[in-house]
C-alpha positions in Angstrom: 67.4 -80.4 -194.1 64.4 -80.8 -192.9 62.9 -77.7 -195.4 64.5 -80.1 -197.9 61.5 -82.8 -197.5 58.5 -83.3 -197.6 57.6 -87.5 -195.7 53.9 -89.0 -196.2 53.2 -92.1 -194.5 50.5 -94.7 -194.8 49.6 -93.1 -191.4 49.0 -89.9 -191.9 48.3 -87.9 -189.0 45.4 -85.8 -188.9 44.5 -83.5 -185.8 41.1 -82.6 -184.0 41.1 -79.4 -185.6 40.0 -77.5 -188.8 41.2 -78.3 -192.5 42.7 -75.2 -192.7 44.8 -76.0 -189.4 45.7 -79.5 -190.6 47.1 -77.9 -194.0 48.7 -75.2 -192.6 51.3 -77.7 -190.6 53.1 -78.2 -193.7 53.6 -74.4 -194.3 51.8 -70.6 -193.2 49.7 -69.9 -196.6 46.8 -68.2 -198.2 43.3 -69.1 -198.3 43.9 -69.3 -201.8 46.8 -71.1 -201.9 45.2 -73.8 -199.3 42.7 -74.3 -202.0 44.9 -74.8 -205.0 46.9 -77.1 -202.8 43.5 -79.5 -202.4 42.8 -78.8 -206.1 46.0 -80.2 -207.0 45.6 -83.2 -204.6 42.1 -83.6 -206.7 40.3 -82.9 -202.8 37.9 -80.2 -203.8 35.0 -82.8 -204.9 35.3 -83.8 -200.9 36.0 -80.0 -200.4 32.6 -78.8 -201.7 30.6 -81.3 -199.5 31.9 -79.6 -196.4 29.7 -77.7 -194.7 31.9 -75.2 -193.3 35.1 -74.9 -195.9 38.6 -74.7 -194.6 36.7 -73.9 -191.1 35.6 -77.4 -191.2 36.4 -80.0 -188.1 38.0 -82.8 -189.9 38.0 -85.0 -186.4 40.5 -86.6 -184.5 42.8 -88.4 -186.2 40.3 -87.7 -189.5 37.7 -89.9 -189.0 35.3 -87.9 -191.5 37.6 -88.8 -194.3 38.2 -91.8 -195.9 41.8 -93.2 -196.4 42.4 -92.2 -200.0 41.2 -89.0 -198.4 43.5 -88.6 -195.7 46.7 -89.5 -198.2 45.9 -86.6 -200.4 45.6 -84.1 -197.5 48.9 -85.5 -196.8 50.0 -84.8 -200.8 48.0 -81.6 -200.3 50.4 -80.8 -197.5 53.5 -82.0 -199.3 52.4 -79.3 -201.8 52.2 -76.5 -199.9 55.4 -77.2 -198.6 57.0 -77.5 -201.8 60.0 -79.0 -200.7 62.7 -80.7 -204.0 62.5 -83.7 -202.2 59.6 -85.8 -201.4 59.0 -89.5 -199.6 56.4 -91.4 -199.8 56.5 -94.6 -197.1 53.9 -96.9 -198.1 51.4 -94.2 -199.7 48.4 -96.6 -201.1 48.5 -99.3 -198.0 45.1 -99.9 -197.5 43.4 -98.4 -200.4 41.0 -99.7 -203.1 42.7 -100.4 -206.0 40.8 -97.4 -207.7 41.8 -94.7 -205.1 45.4 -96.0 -205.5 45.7 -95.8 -209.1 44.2 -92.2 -208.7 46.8 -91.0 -205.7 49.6 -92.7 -207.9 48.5 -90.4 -210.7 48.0 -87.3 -208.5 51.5 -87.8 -207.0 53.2 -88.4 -211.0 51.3 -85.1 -211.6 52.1 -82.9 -208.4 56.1 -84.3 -208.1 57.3 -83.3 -211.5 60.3 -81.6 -211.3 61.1 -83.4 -207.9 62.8 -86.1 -206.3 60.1 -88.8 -205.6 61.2 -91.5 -203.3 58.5 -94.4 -203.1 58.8 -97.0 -200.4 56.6 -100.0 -200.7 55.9 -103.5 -200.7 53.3 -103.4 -203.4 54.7 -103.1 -206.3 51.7 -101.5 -208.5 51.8 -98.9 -211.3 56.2 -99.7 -211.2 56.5 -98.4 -214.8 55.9 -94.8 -214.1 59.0 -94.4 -212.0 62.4 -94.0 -213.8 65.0 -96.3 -211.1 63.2 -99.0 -209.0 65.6 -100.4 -206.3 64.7 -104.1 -205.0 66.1 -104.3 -201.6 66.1 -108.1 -199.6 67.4 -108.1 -196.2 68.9 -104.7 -196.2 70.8 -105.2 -199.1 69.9 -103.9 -203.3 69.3 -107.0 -205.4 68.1 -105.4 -208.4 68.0 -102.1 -210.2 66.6 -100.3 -213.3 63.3 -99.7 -214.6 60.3 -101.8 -214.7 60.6 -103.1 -218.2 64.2 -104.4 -217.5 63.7 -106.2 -214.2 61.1 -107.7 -216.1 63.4 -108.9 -218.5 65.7 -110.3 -216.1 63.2 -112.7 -214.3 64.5 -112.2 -211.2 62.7 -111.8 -207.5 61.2 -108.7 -209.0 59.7 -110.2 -211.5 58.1 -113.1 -209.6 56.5 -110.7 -206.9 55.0 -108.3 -209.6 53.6 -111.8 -210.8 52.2 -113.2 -207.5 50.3 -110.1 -206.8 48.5 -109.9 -210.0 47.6 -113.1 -210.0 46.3 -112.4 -206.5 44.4 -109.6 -207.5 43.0 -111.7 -210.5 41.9 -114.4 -208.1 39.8 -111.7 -205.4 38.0 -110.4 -208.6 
């Protein structure tokens, strides 16, 4: 099962070690396929600044990258291990608003073909996923796409609501 599934966490662990080390947790690859891996996860901008390549010390727990930098190793990772099912727990806590529309995008891109399961609580970018469950205490409440729990007014719909006008208000 556990081929079967890739997880990435808002707290991705990262070890004191070297980039290539940290990627090759997810799977025993190339050089090369390490590098398309960071390409893919749109990494090799930050990948170009480092002094020593995929012999780079990233730091403990990856203090030398930045958090949207330390979710795409963590996509970079679920790419090389290429498993049909990936999870995403609360991918873009955290992140500028910028950086998350970007890792949003670079998931869409990278999980084509798979099974994408996002967990969150902020409910940005919704109508790019196909089924959108809306759980409250434990239990589903609503289900379907974006557009039609919009439609319906419901819990959904105020949330989506609150947080834009939130993020209208701290602009």
């Amino acid at each position: 099962m556990r081929q079967m599934v890739s997880v990435v966490d808002q707290n991705t662990y990262i070890f004191n070690d070297t980039l290539r080390n940290n990627l090759l947790l997810a799977k025993n690859s190339s050089d090369e396929m390490l590098l398309e891996a960071l390409k893919q996860a749109e990494l090799m901008h930050w990948y170009d600044g480092l002094p020593g390549g995929l012999n780079s010390l990233i730091g403990e727990h990856g203090k030398h990258l930045s958090g949207g930098e330390r979710q795409r190793l963590a996509i970079a990772r679920a790419m090389l291990k290429n498993a049909p099912i990936w999870v995403f727990d609360e991918p873009t806590a955290h992140l500028d608003t910028m950086t998350e529309k970007s890792i949003v995008k670079t998931i869409r891109k990278a999980g084509s073909g798979k099974t994408v399961i996002w967990i969150t609580h902020r409910l940005v970018q919704m109508d790019y996923f196909d089924r959108i469950l809306v759980m409250d205490e434990g239990k589903i409440t609503e289900r379907g796409r974006h557009h039609e729990l919009m439609r319906k007014k419901g819990w959904y719909t105020q949330i989506i609501r609150l947080q834009a006008n939130m993020l209208a208000e701290s602009v």
